[in-house]
C-alpha angles and dihedrals in degrees: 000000000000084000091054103047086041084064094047089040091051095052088048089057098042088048087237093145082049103053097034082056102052089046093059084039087044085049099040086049083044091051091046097043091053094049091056087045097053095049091053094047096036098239127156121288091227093068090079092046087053097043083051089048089053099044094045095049085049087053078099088063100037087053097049100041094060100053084052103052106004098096117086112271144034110335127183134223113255117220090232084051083057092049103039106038087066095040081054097053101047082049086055092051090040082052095052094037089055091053093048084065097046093039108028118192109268146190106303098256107057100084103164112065110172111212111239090025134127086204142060135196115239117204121205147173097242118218089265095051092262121137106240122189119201132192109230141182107263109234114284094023107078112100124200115215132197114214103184119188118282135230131228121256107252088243093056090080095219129121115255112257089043104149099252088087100056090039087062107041080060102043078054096056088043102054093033094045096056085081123078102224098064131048115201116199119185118194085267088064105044100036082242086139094081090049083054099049088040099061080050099272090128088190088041084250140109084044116159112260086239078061097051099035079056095047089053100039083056087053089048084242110163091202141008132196124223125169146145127239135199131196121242132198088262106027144312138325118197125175110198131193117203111205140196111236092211103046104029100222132124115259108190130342112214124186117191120170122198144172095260135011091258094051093050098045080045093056092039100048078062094058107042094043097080088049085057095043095064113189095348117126091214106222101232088215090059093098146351105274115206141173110279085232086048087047100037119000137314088196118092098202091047082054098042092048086054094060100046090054091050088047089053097054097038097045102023100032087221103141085182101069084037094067084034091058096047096050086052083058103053092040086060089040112021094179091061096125091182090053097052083048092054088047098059086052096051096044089043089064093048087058082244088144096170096043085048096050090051102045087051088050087059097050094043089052080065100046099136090073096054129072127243106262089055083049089060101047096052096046085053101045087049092059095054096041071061103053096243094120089170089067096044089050095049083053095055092039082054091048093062096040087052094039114020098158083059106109085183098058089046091048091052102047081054094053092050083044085060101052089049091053079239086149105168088039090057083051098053095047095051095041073061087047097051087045079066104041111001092185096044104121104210090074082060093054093044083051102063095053091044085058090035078063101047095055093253093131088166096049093045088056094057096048087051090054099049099047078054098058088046086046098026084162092055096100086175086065092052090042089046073056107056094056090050079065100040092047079056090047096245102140112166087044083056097046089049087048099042085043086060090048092053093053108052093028117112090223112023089201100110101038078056097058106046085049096066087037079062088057095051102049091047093058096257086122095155091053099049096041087057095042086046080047093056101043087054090064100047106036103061092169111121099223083055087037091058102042091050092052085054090044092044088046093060093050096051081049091062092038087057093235110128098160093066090048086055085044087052103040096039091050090049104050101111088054097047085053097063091040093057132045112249095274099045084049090066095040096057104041085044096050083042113051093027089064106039085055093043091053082050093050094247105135102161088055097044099049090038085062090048097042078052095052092043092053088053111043084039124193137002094027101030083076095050077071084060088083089050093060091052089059091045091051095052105041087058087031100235132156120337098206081051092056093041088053095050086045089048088052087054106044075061093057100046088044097053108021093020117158129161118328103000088111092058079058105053084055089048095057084036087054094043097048083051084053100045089052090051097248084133089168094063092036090061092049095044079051097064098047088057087048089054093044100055095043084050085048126078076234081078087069091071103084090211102055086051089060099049096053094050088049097055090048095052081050096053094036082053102053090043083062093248098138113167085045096057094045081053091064102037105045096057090047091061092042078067103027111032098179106047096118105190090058092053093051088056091048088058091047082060093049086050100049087047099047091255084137085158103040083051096046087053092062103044085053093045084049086048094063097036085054101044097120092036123124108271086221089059105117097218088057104042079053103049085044084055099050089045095053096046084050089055096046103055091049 
């Protein structure tokens, strides 16, 4: 008992207790400290794993050092103090050493590693504020696996290419991929059908297995799964080979029979996950692990429905039959997730935004049967069908923190960045892309739009090339071209190009299209009218219908001939109607015939078709038409507190449901009331902002928006006064569009303010021709008639 309180007594004396205290207090501010400090300056989580690892292993030290010199007076220096402070101390580096390579610094965000696991939680401020945590693969555990379509067993008595094989290759992507250790990718989701039909497998099966380990390798896939299946009386039966892409050989066979295909590929994605695992020991609470008929379908007919739709669009390239096929699926199972989520995609293409949003609000309502990464996408596809583009934008950023060995989420964060004019954004989100896949093409084809918008025609051009050579059967990609070369005026090198397109594509139409659309912009009007007329009567699809009645409305623009453009579209409502959804229905009867009566003076007429359109399609987007009636009030110069309440209507709707180009707009409506109240000065410099805002907009992919807004800037440069300046903007517009008349006009009204009589002469004859068959009521015309005949007169 005297020996014990000795030794307290004695570490009383020595301050051992003290000292020992204000060191854990020292470490746990440290700790606290750093973990302030790392969230500040955004470094990884693990460093204050490893500074607690350090202070605790030197405890010994501390310790020691303290019964040594912690009593008042002169202390010395022990020989075993000497020794075991620096052994101490290299135990302490060895420590923290040892838990670097167990827990290895990582991406700030993921802030739970568990020690012996293959997964980590990420934790993330979501779009809304809210704190989201994801379960993620640790670095270095994640497999890629390739799962190509299968054949049927010669005893199973169906065609190569049945459904059933490409059903399976993508039930097993679906119920494998829900985990996060493992990524899945079919031919449908890595574009690996085209490599297939081009070595000669026409329905991308019956491929060699050197084809396919090549295929995969390319993908950086570390297995794939190939395998051949065979119906019995009561079910499926399905055999399965799991391979190593390096090496090449087999690693395990697995047979598994079942009362349905989904069963089966249900029974068999248990047995092949633990081959393509490795050495991982899978944490069970990784995910939420459901029944494949819980997950996809348990409905044959929904899934076949959803094949056949896949099929459609991947081998026909008829986006049509795919939508139809997958609204065949939902209606037999109205609970498919993924199919919803196909379906937004697929209506997002068509420009069917509604439809779109709705379809990704389904699927959303069922999120607990879709992983993560198709969470994401349709989050963020829900925000842009919406106009938030912010939000969108925070998703998709999410995506890639969360996932950033994901090539899909980059892609499409470049994509997004595209359609918001975002261009070194895009850039940056496809140079990580390429970090993932460098021969993918696709970063070639992003890339051309990302230079088109910044104004690089020639790189552009290249990209385009390039992506080309990489895709030579992709006839959108020579069509997208050949209006690279139009929008530079090059018209012979478009029509080579778009000639190209129309002989490899599956369906010439639009090759055709843009051809006589080729014809029209460079001035051949007669030529391109006939060949619109013909078309019509050939192609009685409503989806060709519509676009030819776009197409055909642009060249009797141009003709002058806008009765003709009320007679078409009026007798060819109730087509236009099944080519658009309800809302792009409206907008395009309403831009249409509003226009086509404004260029002929009626007002009353013009503004009663879009009063009518606004009252349909109702609020938000009732009030997107408001700009169209300020273009409607100052063509035939009615009314400026008209003009300023439309504008005021639209400036509404960019502030609250604002997407891509509706601010080039605003400055558009805010340039033409200046002009309108003659303050010619602002309205140039209101102008140009709308100029800088379309080119920086996806809108500046459409050839024909570029030209109006310049128009409209040579015509308020012009009646500024600023002459030179004006000729600058609208040469080089009829060097690429020959036969956009107004600008012309305006171009002779600069000949004739500088003295140019004969030059201006030249181009209202020129107009005069052009405008032969016109209505004689069409302003521009009257006005060029007028000019001439002034000019004429004074000779």
């Amino acid at each position: 008992m005297a020996d014990r309180d000795t030794f307290f007594q004695q570490l009383l004396t020595r301050r051992v207790p003290q000292i020992l205290g204000l060191y854990i207090a020292a470490a746990w501010l440290t700790v606290e400290m750093g973990q302030w400090i790392t969230g500040l300056l955004d470094w990884p989580d693990q460093l204050l794993v490893y500074v607690f690892v350090l202070l605790a292993t030197m405890l010994p030290s501390v310790v020691m050092l303290a019964w040594n010199h912690g009593a008042p007076g002169r202390d010395r220096w022990p020989r075993a103090e000497k020794i075991a402070v620096p052994l101490n101390a290299l135990l302490a580096i060895g420590a923290v050493a040892a838990v670097v390579v167990s827990v290895p610094p990582t991406e700030p965000g993921e802030t739970t590693v568990y020690a012996g696991s293959a997964v980590a939680e990420r934790t993330l401020i979501d779009e809304t504020g809210t704190e989201q945590v994801f379960t993620v693969a640790r670095e270095g555990f994640h497999k890629r696996v390739a799962a190509f379509f299968w054949t049927p067993a010669e005893s199973a008595g169906l065609p190569e290419g049945h459904w059933h094989g490409y059903a399976i290759a993508w039930l097993l992507s679906v119920d494998l991929g829900r985990d996060p250790l493992l990524t899945v990718f079919t031919p449908y989701s890595r574009n690996l059908i085209e490599d297939l039909r081009a070595a000669g497998f026409e329905r991308a099966v019956g491929e060699p297995l050197s084809l396919d380990l090549r295929l995969a390798g390319d993908n950086d896939a570390e297995f794939l799964i190939r395998g051949r299946y065979e119906t019995l009386d009561d079910g499926m039966a399905l055999t399965a080979s799991v391979v190593d892409v390096d090496s090449g050989q087999v690693v395990s066979e697995h047979r598994v029979e079942a009362g349905s295909l989904v069963a089966a590929v249900d029974g068999l994605a248990e047995q092949l996950a633990p081959d393509l695992y490795g050495d991982v020991e899978p944490d069970p609470d990784a995910f939420v692990d459901i029944r494949l008929e819980e997950a996809a379908t348990g409905s044959t007919e929904a899934l076949e429905a959803l094949v056949l739709g896949l099929n459609a669009l991947q081998f026909g390239r008829d986006m049509g039959a795919a939508v139809d096929a997958l609204q065949r699926a939902v209606q037999i199972d109205p609970e498919f997730a993924l199919a919803y989520s196909l379906m937004s995609n697929f209506h997002r293409s068509r420009g069917d935004m509604q439809a779109s949003a709705a379809a990704i609000q389904q699927a959303l309502a069922l999120d607990y049967k879709l992983d993560s990464q198709t969470i994401f996408g349709l989050k963020a596809n829900r925000y842009a069908v919406m106009g938030d583009y912010d939000k969108a934008v925070r998703v998709l950023e999410m995506w890639t923190e969360v996932h950033p060995g994901s090539f899909h989420a980059h892609i499409t964060l470049a994509r997004n960045m595209i359609m918001m004019g975002r261009v070194d954004d895009a850039r940056d989100a496809l140079d990580a892309a390429a970090e993932l896949d460098p021969d993918n093409a696709e970063i070639d084809r992003l890339l051309f739009n990302v230079e088109k918008l910044s104004g690089d025609l020639d790189e552009a051009a290249e990209r385009l090339r390039a992506y080309i050579q990489s895709e030579p059967q992709d006839a959108q990609a020579r069509i997208d071209l050949g209006n690279l070369h139009l929008l530079r005026g090059e018209f012979e090198r478009a029509r080579e190009v778009l000639e190209a397109a129309e002989l490899i594509a599956a369906d010439p139409f639009e090759a055709e299209l843009a051809l006589m659309v080729v014809d029209a912009r460079a001035g051949r009007l007669e030529e391109a009218l006939a060949a619109m007329d013909s078309a019509m009567q050939r192609y009685d699809r409503p989806d060709k219908l519509g676009q030819l009645i776009m197409s055909r409305y642009r060249a009797l623009s141009m003709a002058g001939r806008f009765r003709d453009i009320i007679d078409m579209v009026e007798g060819n409502r109730e087509a236009l109607r099944s080519a658009y959804p309800p809302a792009n229905y409206w907008l395009v009867v309403a831009e249409t015939l509003s226009q086509a009566h404004a260029h002929l003076g009626e007002v009353d007429a013009a503004l009663a078709f879009l009063d009518e359109a606004i009252e349909a399609i109702g609020d938000p987007m009732g009030r997107y038409l408001s700009i169209n009636r300020v273009l409607v009030l100052h063509r035939t110069g009615d009314n400026v507190g008209a003009m300023e309440r439309d504008l005021e209507r639209f400036r509404f709707f960019e502030e609250n449901f604002s997407f891509s180009g509706t601010e080039a707009y605003v400055h558009l409506g805010a340039a033409l009331v200046a002009d309108q109240r003659g303050e010619t000065a602002e309205a140039v410099d209101r102008m140009r902002l709308a100029v800088e805002a379309i080119q920086a907009s996806s809108i500046a992919l459409d050839l024909f928006v570029l030209d109006y807004f310049d128009y409209l800037l040579g015509a308020v440069l012009r009646a500024d006064g600023r002459l030179a300046e004006a000729r600058t903007v609208l040469e080089p517009l009829l060097e690429r569009h020959p036969a956009y008349g107004p600008a012309r006009l305006e171009l002779a009204r600069v000949e004739l303010a500088e003295g140019g009589n004969e030059a201006a002469r030249g181009h209202l004859e020129q107009l005069m021709d052009q405008w032969r068959d016109a209505d004689e009521s069409y302003i521009n015309y009257r006005n060029a008639s007028q000019l001439l005949q002034e000019l004429n007169e004074g000779q």
